[in-house]
ZADO-1210 file (C-alpha; in nm, 4 decimals, padded with zeros to 6 digits):
<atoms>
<atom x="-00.0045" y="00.3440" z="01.3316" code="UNK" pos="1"/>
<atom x="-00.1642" y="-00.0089" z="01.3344" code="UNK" pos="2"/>
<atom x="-00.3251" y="-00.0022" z="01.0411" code="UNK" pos="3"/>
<atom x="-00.0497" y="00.1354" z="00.8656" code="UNK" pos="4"/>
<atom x="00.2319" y="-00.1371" z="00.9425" code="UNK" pos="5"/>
<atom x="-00.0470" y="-00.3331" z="00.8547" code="UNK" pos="6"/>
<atom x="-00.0697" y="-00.2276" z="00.5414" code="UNK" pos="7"/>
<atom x="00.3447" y="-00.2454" z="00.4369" code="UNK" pos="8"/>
<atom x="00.3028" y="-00.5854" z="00.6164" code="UNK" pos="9"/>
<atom x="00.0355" y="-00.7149" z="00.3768" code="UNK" pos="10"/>
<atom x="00.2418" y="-00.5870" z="00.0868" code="UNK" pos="11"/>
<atom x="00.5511" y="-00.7523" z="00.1602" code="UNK" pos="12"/>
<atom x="00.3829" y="-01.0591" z="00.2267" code="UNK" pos="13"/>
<atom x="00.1948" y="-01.0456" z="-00.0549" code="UNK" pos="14"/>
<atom x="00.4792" y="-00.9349" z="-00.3211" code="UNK" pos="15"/>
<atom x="00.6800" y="-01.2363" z="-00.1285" code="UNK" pos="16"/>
<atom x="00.4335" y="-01.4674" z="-00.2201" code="UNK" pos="17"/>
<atom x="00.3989" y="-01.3361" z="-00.5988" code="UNK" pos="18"/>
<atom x="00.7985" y="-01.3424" z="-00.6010" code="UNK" pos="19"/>
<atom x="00.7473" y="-01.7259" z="-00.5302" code="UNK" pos="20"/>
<atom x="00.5912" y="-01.7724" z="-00.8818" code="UNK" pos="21"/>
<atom x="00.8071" y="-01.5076" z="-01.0913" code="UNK" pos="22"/>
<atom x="01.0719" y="-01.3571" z="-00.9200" code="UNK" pos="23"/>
<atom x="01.0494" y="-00.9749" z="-00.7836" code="UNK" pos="24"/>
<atom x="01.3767" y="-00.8344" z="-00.6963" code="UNK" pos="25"/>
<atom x="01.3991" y="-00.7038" z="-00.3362" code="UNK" pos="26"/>
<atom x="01.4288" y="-00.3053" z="-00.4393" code="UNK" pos="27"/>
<atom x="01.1035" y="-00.3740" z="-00.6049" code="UNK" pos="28"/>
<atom x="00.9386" y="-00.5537" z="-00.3259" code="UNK" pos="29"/>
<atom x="01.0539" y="-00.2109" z="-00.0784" code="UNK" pos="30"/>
<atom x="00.8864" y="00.0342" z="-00.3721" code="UNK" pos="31"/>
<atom x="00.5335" y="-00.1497" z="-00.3683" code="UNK" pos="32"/>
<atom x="00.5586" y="-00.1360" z="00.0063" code="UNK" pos="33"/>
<atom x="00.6216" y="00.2445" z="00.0029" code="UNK" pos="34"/>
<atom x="00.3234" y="00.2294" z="-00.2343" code="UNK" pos="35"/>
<atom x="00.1013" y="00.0851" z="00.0505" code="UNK" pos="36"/>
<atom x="00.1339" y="00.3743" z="00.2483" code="UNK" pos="37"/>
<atom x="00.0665" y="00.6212" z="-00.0289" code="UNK" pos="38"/>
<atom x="-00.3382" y="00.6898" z="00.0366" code="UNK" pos="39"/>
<atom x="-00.2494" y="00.7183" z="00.4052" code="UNK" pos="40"/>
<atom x="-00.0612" y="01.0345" z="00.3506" code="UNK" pos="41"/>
<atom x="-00.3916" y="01.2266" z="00.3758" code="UNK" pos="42"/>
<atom x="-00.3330" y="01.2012" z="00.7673" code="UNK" pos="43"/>
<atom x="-00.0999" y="01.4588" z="00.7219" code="UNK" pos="44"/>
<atom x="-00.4364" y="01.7172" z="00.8294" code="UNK" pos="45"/>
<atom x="-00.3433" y="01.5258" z="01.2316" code="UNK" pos="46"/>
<atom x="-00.0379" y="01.7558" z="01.1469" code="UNK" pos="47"/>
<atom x="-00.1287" y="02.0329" z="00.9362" code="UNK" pos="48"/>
<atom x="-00.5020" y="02.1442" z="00.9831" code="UNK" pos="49"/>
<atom x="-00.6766" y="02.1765" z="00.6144" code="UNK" pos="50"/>
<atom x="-00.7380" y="02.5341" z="00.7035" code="UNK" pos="51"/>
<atom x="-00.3556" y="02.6663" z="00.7409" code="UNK" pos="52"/>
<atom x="-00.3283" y="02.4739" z="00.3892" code="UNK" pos="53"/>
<atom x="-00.5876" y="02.6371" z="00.2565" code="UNK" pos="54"/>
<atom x="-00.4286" y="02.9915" z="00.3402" code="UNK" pos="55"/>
<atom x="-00.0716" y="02.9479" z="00.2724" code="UNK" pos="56"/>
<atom x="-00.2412" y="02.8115" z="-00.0564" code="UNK" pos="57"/>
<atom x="-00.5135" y="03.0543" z="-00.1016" code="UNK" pos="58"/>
<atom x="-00.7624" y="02.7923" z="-00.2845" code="UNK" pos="59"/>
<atom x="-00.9882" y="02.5191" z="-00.1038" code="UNK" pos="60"/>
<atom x="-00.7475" y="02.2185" z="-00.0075" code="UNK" pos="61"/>
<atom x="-00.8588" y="01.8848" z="00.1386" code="UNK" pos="62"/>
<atom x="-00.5997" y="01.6064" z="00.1322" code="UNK" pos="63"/>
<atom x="-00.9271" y="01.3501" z="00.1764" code="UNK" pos="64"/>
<atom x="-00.8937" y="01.2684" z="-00.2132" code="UNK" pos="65"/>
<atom x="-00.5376" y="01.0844" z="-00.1678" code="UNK" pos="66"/>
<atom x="-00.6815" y="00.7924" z="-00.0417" code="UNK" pos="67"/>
<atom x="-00.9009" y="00.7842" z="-00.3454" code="UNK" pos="68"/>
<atom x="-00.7956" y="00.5490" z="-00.6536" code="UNK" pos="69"/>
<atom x="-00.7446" y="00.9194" z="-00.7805" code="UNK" pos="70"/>
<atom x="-00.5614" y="01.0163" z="-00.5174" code="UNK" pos="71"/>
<atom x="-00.3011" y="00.6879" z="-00.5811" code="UNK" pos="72"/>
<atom x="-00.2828" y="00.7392" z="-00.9387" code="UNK" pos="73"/>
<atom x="-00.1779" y="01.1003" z="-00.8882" code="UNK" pos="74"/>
<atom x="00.0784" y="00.9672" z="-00.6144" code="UNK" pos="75"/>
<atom x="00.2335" y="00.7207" z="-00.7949" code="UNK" pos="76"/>
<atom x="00.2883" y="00.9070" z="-01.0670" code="UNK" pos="77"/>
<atom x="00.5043" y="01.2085" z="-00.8237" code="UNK" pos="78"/>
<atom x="00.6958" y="00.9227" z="-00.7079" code="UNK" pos="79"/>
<atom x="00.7885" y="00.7746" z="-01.0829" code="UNK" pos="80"/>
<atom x="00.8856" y="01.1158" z="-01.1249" code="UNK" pos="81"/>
<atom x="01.1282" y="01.1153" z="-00.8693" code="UNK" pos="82"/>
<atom x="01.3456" y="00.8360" z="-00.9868" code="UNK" pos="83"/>
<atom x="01.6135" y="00.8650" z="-01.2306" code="UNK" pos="84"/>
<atom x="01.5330" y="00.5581" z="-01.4438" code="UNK" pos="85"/>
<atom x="01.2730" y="00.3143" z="-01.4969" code="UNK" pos="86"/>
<atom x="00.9562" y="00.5201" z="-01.4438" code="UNK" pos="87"/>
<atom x="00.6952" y="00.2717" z="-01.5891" code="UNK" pos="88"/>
<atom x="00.7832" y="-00.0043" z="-01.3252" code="UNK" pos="89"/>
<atom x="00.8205" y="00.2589" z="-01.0388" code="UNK" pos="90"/>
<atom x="00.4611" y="00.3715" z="-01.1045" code="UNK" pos="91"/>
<atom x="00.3386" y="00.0265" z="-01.1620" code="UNK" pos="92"/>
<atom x="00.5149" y="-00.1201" z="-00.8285" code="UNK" pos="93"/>
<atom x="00.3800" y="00.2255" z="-00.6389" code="UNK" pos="94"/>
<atom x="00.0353" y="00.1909" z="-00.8285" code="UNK" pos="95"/>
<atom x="00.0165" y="-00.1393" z="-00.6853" code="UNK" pos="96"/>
<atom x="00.0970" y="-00.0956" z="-00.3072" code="UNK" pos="97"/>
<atom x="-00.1550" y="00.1710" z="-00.2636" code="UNK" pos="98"/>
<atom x="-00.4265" y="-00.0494" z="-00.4677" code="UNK" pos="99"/>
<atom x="-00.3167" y="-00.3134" z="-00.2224" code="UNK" pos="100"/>
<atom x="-00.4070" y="-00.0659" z="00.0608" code="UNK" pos="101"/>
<atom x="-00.7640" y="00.0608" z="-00.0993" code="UNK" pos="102"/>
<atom x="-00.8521" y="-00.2668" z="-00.1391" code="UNK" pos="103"/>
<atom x="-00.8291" y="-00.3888" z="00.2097" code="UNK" pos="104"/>
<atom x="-00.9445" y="-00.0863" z="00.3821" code="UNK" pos="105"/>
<atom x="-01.2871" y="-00.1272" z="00.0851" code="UNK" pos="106"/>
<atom x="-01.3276" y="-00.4657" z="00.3181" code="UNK" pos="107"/>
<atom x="-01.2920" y="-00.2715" z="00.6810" code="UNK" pos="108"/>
<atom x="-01.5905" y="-00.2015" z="00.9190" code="UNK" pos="109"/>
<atom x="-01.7460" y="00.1384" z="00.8724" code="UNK" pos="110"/>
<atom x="-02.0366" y="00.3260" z="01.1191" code="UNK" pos="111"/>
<atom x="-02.2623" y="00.3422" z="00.8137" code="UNK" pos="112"/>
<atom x="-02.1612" y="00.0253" z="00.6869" code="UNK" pos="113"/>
<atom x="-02.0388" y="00.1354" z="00.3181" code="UNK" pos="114"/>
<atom x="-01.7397" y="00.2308" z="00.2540" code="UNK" pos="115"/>
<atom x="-01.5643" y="00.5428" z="00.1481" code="UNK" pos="116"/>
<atom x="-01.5643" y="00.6661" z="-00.2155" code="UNK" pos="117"/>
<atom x="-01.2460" y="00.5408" z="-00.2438" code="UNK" pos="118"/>
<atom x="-01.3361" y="00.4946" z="-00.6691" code="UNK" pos="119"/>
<atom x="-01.3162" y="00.8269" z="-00.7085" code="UNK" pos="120"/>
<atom x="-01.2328" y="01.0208" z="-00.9843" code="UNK" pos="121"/>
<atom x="-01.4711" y="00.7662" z="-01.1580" code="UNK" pos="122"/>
<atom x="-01.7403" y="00.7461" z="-00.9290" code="UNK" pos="123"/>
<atom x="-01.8613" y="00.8598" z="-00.6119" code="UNK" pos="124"/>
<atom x="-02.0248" y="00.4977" z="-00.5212" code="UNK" pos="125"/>
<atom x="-01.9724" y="00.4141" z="-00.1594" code="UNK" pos="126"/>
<atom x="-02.0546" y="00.0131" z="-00.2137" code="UNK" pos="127"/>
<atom x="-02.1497" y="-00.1570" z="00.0722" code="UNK" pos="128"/>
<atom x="-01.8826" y="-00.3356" z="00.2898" code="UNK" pos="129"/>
<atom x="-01.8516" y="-00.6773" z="00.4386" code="UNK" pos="130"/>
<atom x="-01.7503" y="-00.5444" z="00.7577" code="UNK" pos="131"/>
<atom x="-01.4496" y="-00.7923" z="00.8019" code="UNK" pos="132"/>
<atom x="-01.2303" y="-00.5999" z="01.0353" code="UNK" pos="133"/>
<atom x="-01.2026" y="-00.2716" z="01.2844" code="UNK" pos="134"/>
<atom x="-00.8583" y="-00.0702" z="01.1747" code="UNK" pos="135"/>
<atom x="-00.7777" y="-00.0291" z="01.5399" code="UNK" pos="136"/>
<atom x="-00.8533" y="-00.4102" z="01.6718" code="UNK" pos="137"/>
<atom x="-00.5109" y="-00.4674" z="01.7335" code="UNK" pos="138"/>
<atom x="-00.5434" y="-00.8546" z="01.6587" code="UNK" pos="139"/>
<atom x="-00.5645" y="-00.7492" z="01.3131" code="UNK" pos="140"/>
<atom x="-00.1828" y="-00.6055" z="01.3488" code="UNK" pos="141"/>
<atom x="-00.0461" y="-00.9164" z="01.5290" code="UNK" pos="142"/>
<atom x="-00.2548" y="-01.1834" z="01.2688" code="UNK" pos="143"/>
<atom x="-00.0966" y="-00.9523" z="00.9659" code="UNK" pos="144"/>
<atom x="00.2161" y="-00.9943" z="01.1534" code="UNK" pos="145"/>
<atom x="00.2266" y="-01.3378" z="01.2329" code="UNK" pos="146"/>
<atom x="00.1373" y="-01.3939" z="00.8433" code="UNK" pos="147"/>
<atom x="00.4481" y="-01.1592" z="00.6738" code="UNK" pos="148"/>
<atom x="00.6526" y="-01.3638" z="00.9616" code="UNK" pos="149"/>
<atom x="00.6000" y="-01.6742" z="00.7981" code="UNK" pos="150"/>
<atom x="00.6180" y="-01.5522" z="00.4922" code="UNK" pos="151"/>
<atom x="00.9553" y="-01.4242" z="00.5441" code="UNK" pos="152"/>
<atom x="01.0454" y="-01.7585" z="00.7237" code="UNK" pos="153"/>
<atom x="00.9255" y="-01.9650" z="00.4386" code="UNK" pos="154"/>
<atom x="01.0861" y="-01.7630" z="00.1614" code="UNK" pos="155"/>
<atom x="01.4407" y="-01.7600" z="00.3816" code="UNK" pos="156"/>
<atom x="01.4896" y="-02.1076" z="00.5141" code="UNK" pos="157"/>
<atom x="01.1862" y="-02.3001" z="00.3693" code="UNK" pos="158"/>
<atom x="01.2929" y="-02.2684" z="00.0170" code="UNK" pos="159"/>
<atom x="01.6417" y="-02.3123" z="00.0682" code="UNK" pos="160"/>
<atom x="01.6391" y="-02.6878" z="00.0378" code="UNK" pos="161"/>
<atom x="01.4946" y="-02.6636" z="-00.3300" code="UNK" pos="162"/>
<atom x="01.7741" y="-02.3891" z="-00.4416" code="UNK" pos="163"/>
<atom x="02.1366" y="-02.3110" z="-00.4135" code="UNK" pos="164"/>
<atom x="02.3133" y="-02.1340" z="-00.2101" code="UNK" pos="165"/>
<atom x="02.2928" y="-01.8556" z="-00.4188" code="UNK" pos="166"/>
<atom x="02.0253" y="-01.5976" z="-00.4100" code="UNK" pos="167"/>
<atom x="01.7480" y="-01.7144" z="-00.6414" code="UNK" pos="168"/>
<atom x="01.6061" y="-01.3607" z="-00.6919" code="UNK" pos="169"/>
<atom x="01.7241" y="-01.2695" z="-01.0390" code="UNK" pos="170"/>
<atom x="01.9892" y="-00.9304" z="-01.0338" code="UNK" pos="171"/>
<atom x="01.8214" y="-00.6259" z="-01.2318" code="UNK" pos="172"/>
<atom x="02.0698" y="-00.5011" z="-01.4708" code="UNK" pos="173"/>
<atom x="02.1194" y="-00.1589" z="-01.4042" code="UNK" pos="174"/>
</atoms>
């Protein structure tokens, strides 16, 4: 569960930060972080063994490929999909919180010390990894914390002496 508050952490902090330069409206800042949890939905096998998929499916079924590039694309496109309107920026806002999240677990500490084939549909490649952190180390949770707190503090009541009191964050016309 570490790793993936982690993950929505990183995303908020890092759409905050981008939101600093051009503004991001907040609904948009909430859909990348859903995003960042996308290629972790192939946990769903600590729930549902791959086996009782395969027969209520009746065909081979491995939910390893959703936290693939592949996997993302696929996902992002469901969840554009789903939404009534504006299906280009959903995907693009989804598309981009799961990159987020394949990009920083590419960086993670692996037994074999490459890590997954997370390029696939395009390649198999497993390219070697820089071992920077352990998922589980739970000072990776708290530092990732203390960073989207002060990101959040910053963007609240650091900035508010440069603005007015009104919200700065442009409204989306609906």
């Amino acid at each position: 569960m570490a790793d993936l508050l982690s993950h929505v952490l990183l995303a908020y902090a890092g759409c905050t930060i981008a939101g600093w330069y051009r503004p991001i409206p907040d609904r948009w800042i909430a859909v990348v972080m859903v995003g960042a949890v996308l290629p972790d939905l192939n946990r769903m096998t600590l729930l549902v063994a791959s086996g009782t998929l395969e027969a209520i499916l009746g065909v081979p079924f491995d939910l390893d490929a959703l936290s693939t590039l592949g996997g993302a694309i696929v996902l992002a496109g469901m969840g554009a999909m789903v939404v009534a309107d504006r299906h280009r920026r959903t995907f693009t806002a989804l598309l981009a919180g799961a990159l987020s999240h394949l990009v920083v677990d590419g960086v993670k500490t692996y037994a074999d010390g490459a890590a997954g084939a997370w390029l696939y549909p395009f390649t198999w490649a497993r390219h070697p990894t820089p071992s920077l952190y352990v998922s589980s180390d739970p000072v990776v949770l708290i530092s990732v914390g203390l960073l989207a707190g002060t990101v959040a503090g910053i963007d609240r009541y650091g900035r508010r002496s440069d603005e007015t009191e009104t919200d700065p964050r442009p409204q989306e016309e609906s």
